[in-house]
C-alpha positions as a printed Julia matrix, in Angstrom:
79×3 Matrix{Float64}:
 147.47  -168.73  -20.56
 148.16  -164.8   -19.14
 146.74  -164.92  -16.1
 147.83  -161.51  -15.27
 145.32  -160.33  -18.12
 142.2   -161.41  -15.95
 140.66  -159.46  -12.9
 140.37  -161.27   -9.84
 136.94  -162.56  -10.43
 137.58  -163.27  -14.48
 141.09  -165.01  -12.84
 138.93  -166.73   -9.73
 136.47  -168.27  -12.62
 139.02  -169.03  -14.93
 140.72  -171.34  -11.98
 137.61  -172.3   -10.37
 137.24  -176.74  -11.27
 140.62  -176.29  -12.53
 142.89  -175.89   -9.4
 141.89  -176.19   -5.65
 144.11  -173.45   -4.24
 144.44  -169.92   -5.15
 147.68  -168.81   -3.96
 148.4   -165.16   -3.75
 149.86  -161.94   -1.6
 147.08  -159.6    -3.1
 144.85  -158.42    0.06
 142.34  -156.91   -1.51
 141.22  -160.4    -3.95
 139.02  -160.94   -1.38
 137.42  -157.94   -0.83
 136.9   -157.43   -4.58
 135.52  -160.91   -5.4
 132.82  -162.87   -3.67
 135.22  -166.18   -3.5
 132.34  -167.59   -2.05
 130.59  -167.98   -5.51
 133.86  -169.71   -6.79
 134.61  -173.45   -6.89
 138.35  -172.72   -5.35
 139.89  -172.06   -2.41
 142.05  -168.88   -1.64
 145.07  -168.5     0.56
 146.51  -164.79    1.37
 149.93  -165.02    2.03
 150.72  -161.4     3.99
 154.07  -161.0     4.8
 155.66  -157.23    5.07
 157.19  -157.79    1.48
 156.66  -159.79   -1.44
 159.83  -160.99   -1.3
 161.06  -164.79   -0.91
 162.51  -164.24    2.31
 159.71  -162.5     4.06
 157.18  -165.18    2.48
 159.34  -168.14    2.86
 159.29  -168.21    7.29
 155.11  -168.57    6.37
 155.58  -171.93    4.11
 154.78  -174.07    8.07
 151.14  -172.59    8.49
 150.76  -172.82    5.03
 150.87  -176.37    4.63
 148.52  -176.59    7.35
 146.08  -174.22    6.16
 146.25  -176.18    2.42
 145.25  -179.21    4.63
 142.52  -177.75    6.08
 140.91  -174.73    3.34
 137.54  -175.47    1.45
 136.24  -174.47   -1.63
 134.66  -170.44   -1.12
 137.12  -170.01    1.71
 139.93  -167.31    2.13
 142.22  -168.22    4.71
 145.13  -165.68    5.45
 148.82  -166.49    6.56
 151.1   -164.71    7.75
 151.18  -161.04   10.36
């Protein structure tokens, strides 16, 4: 499957019943979908780079935030 051929709602309906989490560094996802209408959770990872070692200090408060995020949610971690 090419995810990276969908827009964030196709992508968010396309995952929805099929995963729990949406993982992701794009801001805007949720600003440009209603998530809420979705079956899957979303988790913003914001970090000053999208690089592994400015997202890897976030991995604690994201395992508590995958403990703890519902379906429609966004949760952010990071700055």
């Amino acid at each position: 499957m090419r995810w990276a051929s969908y827009n964030n709602g196709a992508l968010l309906a396309v995952a929805s019943g099929k995963f729990d989490v949406l993982l992701t560094t794009d801001q805007r996802l949720s600003y440009q979908s209603n998530v809420s209408n979705f079956a899957i959770a979303v988790v913003v990872l914001v970090a000053r780079r999208n690089k592994l070692e400015f997202l890897v200090p976030l991995v604690p408060e994201l395992k508590k935030v995958l403990g703890q995020v519902k379906p429609g949610e966004v949760r952010r971690v990071g700055i």
